[in-house]
N, C-alpha and C positions, 0 to 999 in steps of 0.2 A: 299757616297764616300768610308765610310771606310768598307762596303762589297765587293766593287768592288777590292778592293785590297787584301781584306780576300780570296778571292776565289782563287786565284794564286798561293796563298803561301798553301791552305790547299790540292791544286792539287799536289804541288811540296812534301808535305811531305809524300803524300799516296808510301806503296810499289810499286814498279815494278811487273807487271803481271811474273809470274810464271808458271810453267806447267812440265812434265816429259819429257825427254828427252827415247825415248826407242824405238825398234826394238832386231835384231838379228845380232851375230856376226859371220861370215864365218872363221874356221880356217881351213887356208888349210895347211894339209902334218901332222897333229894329230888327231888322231882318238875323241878329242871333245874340247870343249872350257872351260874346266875344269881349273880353276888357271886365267884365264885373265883377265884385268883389264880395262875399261872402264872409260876418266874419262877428266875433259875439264881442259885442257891448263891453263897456268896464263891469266890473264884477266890485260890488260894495267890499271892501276892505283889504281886496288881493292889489300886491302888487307883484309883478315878474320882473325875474331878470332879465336882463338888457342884453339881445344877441350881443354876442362878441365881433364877430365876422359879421364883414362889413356886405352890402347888398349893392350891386352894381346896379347900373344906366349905361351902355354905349351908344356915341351918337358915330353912327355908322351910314354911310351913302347919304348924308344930311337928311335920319331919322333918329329918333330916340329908341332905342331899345331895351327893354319893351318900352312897348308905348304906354304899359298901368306897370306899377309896381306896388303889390302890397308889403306893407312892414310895420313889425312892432315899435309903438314909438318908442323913442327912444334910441333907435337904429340909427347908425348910418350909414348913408347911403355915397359913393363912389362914382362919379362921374367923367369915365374916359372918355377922350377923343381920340377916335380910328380911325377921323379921315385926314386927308391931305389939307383939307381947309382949317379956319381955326374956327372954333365955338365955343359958347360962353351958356351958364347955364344959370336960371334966375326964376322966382315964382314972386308975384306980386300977394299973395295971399299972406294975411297978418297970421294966420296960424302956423305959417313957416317963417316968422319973423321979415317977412318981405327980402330975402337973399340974394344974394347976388353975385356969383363967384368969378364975376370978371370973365377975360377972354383966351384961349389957352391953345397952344396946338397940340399936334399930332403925336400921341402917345402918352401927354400928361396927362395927369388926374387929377380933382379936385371935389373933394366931401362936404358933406353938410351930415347935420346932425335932426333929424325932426323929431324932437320934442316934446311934442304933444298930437292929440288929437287930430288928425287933419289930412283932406285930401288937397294937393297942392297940386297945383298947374308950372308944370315945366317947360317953361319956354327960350329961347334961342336968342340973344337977340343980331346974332349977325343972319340968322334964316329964319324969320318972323313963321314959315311956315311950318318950321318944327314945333310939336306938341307930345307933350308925356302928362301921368299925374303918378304920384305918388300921394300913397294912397296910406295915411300912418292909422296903427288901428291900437287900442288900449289891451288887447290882449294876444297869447301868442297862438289863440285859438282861429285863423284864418285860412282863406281859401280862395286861388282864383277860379270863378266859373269858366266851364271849355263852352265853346261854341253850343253846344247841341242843351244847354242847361244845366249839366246833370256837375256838381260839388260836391268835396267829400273834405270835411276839418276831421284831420286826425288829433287823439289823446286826449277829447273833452271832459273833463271830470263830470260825473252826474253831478247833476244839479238842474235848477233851474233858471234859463237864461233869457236877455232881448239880444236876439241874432236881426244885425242887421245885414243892407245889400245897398252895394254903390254900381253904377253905372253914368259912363260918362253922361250920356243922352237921355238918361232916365230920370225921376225921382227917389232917390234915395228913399228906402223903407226899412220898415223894421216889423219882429213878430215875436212872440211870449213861446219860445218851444224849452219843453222840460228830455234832458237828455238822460237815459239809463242806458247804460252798452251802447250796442249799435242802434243810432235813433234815425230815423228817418223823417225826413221834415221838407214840405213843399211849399217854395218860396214865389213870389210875384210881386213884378215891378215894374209902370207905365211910367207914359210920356207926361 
């Protein structure tokens, strides 16, 4: 009797089968898929844990680097200064609380914390031409696409998901793809 009941309960505690979610993303009306983000939707009733370690930005040669950063919200993110000049780092966007970390030099650091949902615009304000986005996504299921299209999220539990795609220049999309094991799933996204 008391294995018949063990068995149940040692099914219900095993993982959910996993697998990569991956293909290729079509961007049309830019010359390649450099910067875009890959990455699935909130999930009704999951919440994840909150990376521990922290996700860099350096602003180097008076750029941002990278120029996209994807992260789960929740993250935060690190913003050193490695050049000889000073920089200050700020997003006007209400989904990063409109932030502002003042102006800082060579070698400090200064974090922010995003929160929620949101891709944020990083801007400079002592080099108006520096530009980043961070890019906060609800799950830790994400992905940057390489130049040529081709994305791969690793550890996707099967299920059924809305996987979306950001691009700076693009319109943001989204699609209904169901993942078992390795799925393959082909994405597109215009001007």
């Amino acid at each position: 009797m008391k294995k018949a009941l063990l068995a149940p309960l040692l099914i219900a505690c095993l993982p959910l089968a996993a697998g990569d979610l991956h293909g290729k993303v079509v961007c049309k009306g830019v010359p390649n898929c450099d910067g875009a983000v890959v990455y699935v939707g909130a999930i009704a009733g999951e919440t994840f844990p909150v990376p521990k370690e922290h996700a860099k930005i350096d602003q180097k040669d008076q750029m941002f680097l990278p120029r996209v950063l994807a992260v789960q919200t929740g993250s935060t993110v690190d913003f050193l200064n490695s050049d000889v000049v000073l920089h200050s780092v700020f997003a006007r966007d209400a989904c990063a609380e409109k932030f502002d970390l003042g102006v800082w030099s060579r070698g400090e650091i200064r974090s922010y914390t995003f929160k929620q949902e949101c891709v944020a615009t990083i801007l400079c304000n002592v080099h108006p031409e520096m530009i980043a986005f961070v890019v906060a996504v609800p799950t830790p299921y994400f992905a940057m696409v390489k130049r040529d299209g081709s994305y791969r999220v690793h550890d996707v539990p099967d299920g059924a998901y809305t996987v979306k795609i950001w691009h700076e220049k693009l319109k943001a999309a989204q699609k209904a793809v169901t993942v078992a094991g390795l799925t393959e799933a082909a994405l597109e996204i215009t001007k």
